[in-house]
C-alpha positions in Angstrom: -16.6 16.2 -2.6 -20.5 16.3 -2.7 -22.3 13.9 -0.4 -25.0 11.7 -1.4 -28.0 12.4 0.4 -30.0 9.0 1.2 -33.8 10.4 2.3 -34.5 8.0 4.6 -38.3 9.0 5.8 -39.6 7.2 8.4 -37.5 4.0 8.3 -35.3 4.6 11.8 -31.9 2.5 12.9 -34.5 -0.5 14.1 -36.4 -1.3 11.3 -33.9 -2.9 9.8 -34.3 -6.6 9.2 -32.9 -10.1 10.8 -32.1 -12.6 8.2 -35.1 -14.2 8.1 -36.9 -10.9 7.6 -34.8 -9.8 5.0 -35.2 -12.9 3.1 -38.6 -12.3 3.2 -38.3 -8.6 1.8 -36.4 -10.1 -0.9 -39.0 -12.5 -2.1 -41.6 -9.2 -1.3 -43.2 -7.5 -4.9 -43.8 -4.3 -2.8 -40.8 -2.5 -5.1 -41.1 1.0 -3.4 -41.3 -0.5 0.5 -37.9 -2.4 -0.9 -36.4 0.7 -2.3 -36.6 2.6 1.0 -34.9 -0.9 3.0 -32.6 -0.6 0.4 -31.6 2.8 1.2 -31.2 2.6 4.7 -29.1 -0.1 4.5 -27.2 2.0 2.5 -27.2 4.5 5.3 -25.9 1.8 7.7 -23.6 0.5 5.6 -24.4 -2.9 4.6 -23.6 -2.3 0.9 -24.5 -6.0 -0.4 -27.8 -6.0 1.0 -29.0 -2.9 -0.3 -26.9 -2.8 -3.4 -28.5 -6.9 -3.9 -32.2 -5.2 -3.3 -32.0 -2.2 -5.9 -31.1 -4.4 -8.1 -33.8 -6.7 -7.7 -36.2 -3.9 -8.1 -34.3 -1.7 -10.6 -36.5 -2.8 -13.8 -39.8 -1.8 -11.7 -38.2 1.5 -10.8 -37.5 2.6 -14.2 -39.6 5.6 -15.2 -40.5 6.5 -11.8 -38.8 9.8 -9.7 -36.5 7.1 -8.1 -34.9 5.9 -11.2 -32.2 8.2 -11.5 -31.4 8.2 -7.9 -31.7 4.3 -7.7 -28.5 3.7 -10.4 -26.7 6.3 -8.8 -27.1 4.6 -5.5 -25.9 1.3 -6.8 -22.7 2.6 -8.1 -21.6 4.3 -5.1 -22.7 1.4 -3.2 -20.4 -0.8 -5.7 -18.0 1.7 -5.0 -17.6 1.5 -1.3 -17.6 -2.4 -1.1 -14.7 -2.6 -3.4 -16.2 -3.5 -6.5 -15.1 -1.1 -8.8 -15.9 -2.8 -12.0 -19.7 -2.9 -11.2 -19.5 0.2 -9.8 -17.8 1.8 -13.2 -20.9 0.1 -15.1 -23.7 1.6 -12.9 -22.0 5.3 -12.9 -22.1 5.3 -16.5 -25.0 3.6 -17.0 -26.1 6.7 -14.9 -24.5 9.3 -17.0 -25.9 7.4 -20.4 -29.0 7.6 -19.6 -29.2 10.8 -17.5 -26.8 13.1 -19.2 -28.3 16.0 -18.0 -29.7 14.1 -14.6 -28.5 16.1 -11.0 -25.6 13.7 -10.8 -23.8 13.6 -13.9 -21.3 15.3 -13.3 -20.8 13.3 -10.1 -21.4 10.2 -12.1 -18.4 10.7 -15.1 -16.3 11.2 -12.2 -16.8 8.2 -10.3 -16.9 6.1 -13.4 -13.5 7.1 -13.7 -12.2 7.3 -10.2 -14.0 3.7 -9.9 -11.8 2.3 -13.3 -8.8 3.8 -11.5 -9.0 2.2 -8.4 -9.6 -1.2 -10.1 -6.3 -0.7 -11.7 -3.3 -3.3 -11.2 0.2 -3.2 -10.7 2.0 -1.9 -13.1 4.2 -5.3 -13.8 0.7 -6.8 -15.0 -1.5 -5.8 -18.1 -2.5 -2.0 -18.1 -5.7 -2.6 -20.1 -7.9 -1.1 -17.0 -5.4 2.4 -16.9 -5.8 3.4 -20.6 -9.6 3.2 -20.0 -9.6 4.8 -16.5 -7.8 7.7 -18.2 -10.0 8.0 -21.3 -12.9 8.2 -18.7 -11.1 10.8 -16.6 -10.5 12.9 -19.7 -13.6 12.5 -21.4 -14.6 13.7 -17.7 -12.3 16.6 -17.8 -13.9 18.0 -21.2 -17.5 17.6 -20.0 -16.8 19.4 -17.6 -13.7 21.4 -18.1 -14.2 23.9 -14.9 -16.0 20.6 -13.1 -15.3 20.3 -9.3 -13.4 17.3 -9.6 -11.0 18.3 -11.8 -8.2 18.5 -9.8 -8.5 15.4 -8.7 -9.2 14.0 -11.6 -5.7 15.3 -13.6 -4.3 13.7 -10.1 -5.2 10.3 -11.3 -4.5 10.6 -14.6 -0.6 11.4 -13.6 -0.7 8.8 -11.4 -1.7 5.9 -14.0 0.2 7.7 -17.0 3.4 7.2 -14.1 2.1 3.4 -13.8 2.0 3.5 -17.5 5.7 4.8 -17.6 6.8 2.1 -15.1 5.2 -0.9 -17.3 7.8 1.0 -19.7 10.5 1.4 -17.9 10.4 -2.9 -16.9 10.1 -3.4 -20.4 13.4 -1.2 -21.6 15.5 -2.8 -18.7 14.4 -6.3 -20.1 15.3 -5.2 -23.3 18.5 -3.5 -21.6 19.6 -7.1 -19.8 18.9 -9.2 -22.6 21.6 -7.5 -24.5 22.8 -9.2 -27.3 20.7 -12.1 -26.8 18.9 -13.3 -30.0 19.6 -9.9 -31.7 20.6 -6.0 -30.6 18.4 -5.7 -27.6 20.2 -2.7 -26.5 18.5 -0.5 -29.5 14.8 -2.0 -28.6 16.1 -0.1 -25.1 16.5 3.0 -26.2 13.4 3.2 -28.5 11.3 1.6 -25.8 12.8 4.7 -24.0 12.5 7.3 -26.5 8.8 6.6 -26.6 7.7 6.2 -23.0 9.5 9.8 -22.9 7.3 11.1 -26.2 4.0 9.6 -24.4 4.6 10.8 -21.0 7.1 14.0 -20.9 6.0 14.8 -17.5 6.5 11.1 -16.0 8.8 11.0 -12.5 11.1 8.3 -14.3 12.1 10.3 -17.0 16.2 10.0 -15.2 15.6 6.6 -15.7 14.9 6.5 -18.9 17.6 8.7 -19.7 20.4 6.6 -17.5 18.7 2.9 -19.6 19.5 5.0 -22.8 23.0 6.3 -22.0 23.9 2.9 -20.9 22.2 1.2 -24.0 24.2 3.5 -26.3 27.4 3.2 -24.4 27.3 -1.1 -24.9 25.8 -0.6 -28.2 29.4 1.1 -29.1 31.0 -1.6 -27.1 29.6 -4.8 -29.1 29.9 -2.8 -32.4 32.1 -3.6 -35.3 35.2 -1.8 -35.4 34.5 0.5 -38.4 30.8 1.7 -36.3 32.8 2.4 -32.8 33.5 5.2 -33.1 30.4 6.9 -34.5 28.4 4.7 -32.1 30.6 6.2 -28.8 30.0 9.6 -30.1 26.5 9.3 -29.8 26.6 7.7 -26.6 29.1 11.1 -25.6 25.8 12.9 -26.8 23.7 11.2 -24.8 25.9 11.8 -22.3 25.9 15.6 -22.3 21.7 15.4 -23.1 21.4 13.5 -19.5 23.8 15.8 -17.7 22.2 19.4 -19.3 18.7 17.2 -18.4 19.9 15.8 -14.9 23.0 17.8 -13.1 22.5 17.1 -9.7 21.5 12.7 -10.9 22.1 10.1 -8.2 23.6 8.7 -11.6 26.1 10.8 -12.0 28.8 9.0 -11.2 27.9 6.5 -13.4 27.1 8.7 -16.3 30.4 10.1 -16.0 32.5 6.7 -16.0 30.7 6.0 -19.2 31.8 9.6 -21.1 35.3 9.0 -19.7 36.0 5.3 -21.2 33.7 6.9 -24.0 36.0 10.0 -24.8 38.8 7.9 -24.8 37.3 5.4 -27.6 37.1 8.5 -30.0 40.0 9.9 -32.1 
């Protein structure tokens, strides 16, 4: 990954301010002597201090050969202090208004890589992984032989897998609810069937399978007589769909119980 290069000039390890002194920078007009403190904090480390400094300065610096440079540095100063959601704004605030600036490329990517790592487990809202992937793909067809496309399909199978998880809670909910308030056990198996449309590639897909084998398999159970045996048919299909899908399944056992007691339901 490309390094950003922080030109320090003749500011050294020592000039860097006690509180006191930095206080007084702060309160300082002298925008330009602030920029460079503000970068070689950055070079030390101390992200809030220089990341709280360019922004104090950042309307004087606009339209001057540091303006470009001075957004960039704030995202990736966001960035490495953890918060990803400023640093997601400054990136593409970068790329906005320099879409053909040095670091644009550089830019989309960490816009997106930023939006993934702010992210949250996959039992909580997923708002923040549909956007991280529409950056990461808008990314990917800006620059469609970019640098960081590797890693950038990376993370998109990574939060389409999160995405697939928030799925696969919600068909065992449906799955456990069962009859409860209504046929639960179909809302299963199309929770199912979609997650598998959306994300074909997912690592869960034997566990979507196994939640739609078992669905169809009580669906037949609690079923009027007259529907049983169509309905253990088609759990005998799905049967034979997660078997040709899954041979070797740490499920198989299971999957095999149910097309046994299955088979012998059907005339």
């Amino acid at each position: 990954m490309m390094k950003l290069k922080v030109i320090l000039g003749s500011l050294s390890v020592a000039f860097l301010c006690s509180c006191s002194e930095y206080t007084y920078l702060y309160k300082s007009n002298n925008y330009r002597y602030k920029y460079e403190v503000a970068k070689a904090y950055f070079a030390m480390g101390s992200y809030t201090k220089s990341c709280t400094l360019i922004e104090d300065i950042l309307m004087q610096l606009k339209g001057t050969a540091q303006a470009d440079e001075s957004l960039f540095l704030l995202g990736e100063g966001y960035l490495r202090k953890g918060d990803y959601d400023l640093a997601a704004t400054y990136f593409k605030q970068y790329y906005v208004s320099y879409p053909h600036g040095k670091l644009a490329e550089l830019a989309r990517y960490k816009t997106g890589t930023a939006l993934y790592l702010n992210t949250p487990d996959a039992r909580l809202d997923q708002s923040d992984s549909y956007s991280a992937i529409q950056e990461l793909q808008i990314y990917i067809e800006y620059f469609p032989n970019g640098k960081y496309r590797p890693q950038a399909e990376e993370m998109i199978y990574a939060l389409q897998d999160k995405l697939a998880e928030k799925e696969l809670e919600s068909a065992k909910l449906y799955y456990h609810l069962g009859t409860y308030l209504g046929n639960n056990y179909e809302s299963c198996i199309v929770t199912a069937q979609n997650a598998l449309r959306d994300y074909p590639y997912s690592k869960l897909r034997e566990d979507f399978y196994i939640y739609m084998l078992r669905a169809r398999y009580k669906v037949a159970q609690e079923s009027v007589y007259e529907r049983q045996q169509e309905r253990y048919r088609d759990a005998i299909d799905e049967y034979y769909t997660f078997k040709n899908e899954f041979p070797e399944s740490k499920y198989m056992d299971e999957a095999e119980k149910i097309f046994r007691d299955a088979s012998k339901k059907v005339q």
